[in-house]
C-alpha positions as CSV (number, residue, x, y, z in Angstrom):
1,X,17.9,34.7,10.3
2,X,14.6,33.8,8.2
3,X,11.6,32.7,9.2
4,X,8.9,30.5,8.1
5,X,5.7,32.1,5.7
6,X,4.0,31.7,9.2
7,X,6.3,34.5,10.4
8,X,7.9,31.9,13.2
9,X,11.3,31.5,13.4
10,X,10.3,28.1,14.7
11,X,9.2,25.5,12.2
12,X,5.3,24.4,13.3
13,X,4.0,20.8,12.4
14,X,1.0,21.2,10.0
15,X,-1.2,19.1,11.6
16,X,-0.7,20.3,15.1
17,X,-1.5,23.8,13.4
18,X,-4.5,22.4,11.8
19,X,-5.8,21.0,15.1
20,X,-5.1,24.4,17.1
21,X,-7.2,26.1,14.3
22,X,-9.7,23.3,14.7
23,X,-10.3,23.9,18.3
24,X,-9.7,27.8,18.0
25,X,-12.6,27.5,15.8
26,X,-14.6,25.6,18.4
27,X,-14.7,21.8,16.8
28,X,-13.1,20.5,19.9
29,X,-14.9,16.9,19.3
30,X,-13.7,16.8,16.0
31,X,-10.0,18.2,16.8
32,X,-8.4,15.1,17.6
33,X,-10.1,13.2,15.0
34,X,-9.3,15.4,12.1
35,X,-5.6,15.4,13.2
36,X,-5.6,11.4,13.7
37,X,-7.3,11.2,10.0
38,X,-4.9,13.4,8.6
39,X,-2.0,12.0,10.1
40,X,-3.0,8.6,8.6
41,X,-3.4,10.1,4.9
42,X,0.1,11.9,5.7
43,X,1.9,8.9,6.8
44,X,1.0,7.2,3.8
45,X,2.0,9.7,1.6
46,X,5.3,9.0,3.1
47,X,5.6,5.7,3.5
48,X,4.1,5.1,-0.4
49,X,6.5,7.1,-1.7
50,X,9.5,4.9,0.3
51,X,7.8,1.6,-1.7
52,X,7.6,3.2,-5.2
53,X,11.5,4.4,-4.6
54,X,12.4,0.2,-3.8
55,X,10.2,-0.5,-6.9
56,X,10.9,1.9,-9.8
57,X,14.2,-0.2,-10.9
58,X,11.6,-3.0,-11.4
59,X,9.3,-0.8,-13.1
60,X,6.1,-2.0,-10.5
61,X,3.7,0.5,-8.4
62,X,2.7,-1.3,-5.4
63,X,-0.7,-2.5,-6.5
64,X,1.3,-4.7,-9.6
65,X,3.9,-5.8,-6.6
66,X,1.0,-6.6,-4.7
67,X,-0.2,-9.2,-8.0
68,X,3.2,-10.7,-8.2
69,X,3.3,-11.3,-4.6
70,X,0.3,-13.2,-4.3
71,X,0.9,-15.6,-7.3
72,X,4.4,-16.2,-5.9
73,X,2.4,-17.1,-2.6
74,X,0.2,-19.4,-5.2
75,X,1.1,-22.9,-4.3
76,X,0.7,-23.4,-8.4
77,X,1.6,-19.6,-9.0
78,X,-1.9,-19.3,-10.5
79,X,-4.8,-17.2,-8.9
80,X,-8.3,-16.7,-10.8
81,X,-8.7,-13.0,-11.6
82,X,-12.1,-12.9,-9.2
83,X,-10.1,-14.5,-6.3
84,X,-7.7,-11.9,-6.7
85,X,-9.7,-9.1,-6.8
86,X,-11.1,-10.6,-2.9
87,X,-8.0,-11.6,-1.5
88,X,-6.5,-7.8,-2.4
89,X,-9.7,-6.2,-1.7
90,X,-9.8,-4.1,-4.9
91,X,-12.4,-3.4,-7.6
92,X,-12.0,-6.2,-10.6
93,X,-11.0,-3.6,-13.0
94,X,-8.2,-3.1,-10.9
95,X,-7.0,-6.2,-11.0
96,X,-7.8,-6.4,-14.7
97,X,-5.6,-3.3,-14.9
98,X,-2.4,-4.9,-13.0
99,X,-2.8,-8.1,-14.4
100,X,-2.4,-6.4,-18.3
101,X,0.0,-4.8,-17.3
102,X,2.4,-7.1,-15.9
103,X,1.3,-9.5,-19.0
104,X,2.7,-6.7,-21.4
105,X,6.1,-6.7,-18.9
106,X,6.0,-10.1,-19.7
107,X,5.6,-11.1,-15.5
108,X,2.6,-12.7,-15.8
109,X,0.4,-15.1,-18.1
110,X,-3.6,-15.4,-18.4
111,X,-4.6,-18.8,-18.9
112,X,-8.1,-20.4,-18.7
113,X,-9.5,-23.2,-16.2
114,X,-9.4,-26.3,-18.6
115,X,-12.0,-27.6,-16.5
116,X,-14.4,-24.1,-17.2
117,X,-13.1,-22.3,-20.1
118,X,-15.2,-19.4,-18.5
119,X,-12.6,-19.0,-15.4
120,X,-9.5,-16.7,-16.1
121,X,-6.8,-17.2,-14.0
122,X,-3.8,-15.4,-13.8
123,X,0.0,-17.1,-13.8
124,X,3.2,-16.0,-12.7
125,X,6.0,-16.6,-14.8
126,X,9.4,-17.7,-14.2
127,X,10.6,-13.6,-15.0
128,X,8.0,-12.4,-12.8
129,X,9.1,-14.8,-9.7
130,X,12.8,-13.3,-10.2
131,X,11.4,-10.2,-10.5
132,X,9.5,-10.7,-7.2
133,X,11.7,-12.3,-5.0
134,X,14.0,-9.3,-5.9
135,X,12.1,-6.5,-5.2
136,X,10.7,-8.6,-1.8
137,X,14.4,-8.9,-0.3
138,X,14.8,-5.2,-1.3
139,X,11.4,-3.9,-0.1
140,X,12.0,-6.1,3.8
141,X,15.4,-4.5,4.0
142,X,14.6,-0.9,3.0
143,X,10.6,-0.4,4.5
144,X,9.1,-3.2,5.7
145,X,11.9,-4.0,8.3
146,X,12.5,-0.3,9.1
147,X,9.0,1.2,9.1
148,X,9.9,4.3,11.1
149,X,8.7,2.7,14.7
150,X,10.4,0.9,17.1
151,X,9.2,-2.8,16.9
152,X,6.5,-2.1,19.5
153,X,5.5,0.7,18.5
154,X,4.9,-1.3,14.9
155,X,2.6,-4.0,16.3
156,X,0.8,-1.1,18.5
157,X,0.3,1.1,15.3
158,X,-0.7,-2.5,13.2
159,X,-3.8,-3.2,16.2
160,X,-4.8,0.4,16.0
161,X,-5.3,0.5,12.1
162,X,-6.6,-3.2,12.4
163,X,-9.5,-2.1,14.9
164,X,-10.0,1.3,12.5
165,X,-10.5,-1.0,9.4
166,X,-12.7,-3.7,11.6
167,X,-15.2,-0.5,12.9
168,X,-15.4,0.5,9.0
169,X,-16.5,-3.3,8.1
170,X,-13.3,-4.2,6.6
């Protein structure tokens, strides 16, 4: 029989560990905390590497997914770069970033506002729509339908990180 580097023959969680060595250490007000935080940052670990598996045959992280998404949502399939950046809630180099490139995978267009020359809007193109719907039907069948919880579970776990990101001023 072997055992576990711990010297258990029984396999521990990590973060249950962490928080008996928390509280053995005498930060019982920050035990549950620290295992809560790092339960988040684990889960998704997990749960990020599940989306990048549905999207490497479309060669997309989730941030460029996340562009392609949006302008597919675009009633004109066109977004201006600083709208994007606000609706995503990412820095504008990001967006910059994305938006390059799915321009060099040919996915998306930039284009200027005819009516200000100084507005740069971004524009999904016909590949990029085929490319989105795609990896959409494959990432609801695969994750987004199957996150890991029952369904009330889901919505319970969706309020919860909804009230963390509304006491953090998201």
């Amino acid at each position: 029989m072997s055992s576990n580097p711990a010297g258990d023959d029984e396999i521990r969680d990590p973060i249950r560990e962490a928080h008996r060595l928390w509280e053995a250490h005498g930060w019982l007000e920050a035990a549950n905390g620290m295992a809560m935080v790092t339960s988040i940052v684990r889960v998704h670990q997990l749960l990020l590497e599940r989306v990048d598996a549905v999207l490497k045959p479309y060669d997309l992280t989730f941030a460029r997914y996340e562009v392609l998404r949006l302008l597919a949502f675009a009633s004109n399939g066109r977004v201006s770069m600083t709208r994007m950046g606000s609706l995503l809630q990412v820095h504008p180099t990001s967006v910059t970033s994305a938006v390059a490139r799915l321009e060099r995978q040919e996915l998306v267009e930039r284009l200027r506002r005819t009516t200000d020359r100084r507005v740069v809007l971004a524009s999904i193109t016909d590949h990029g729509r085929e490319v989105v719907e795609a990896a959409t039907v494959r990432l609801n069948e695969e994750v987004f339908e199957q996150p890991g919880l029952a369904p009330a579970e889901v919505l319970t776990a969706t309020r919860l990180m909804t009230d963390l990101r509304a006491a953090a001023g998201d």
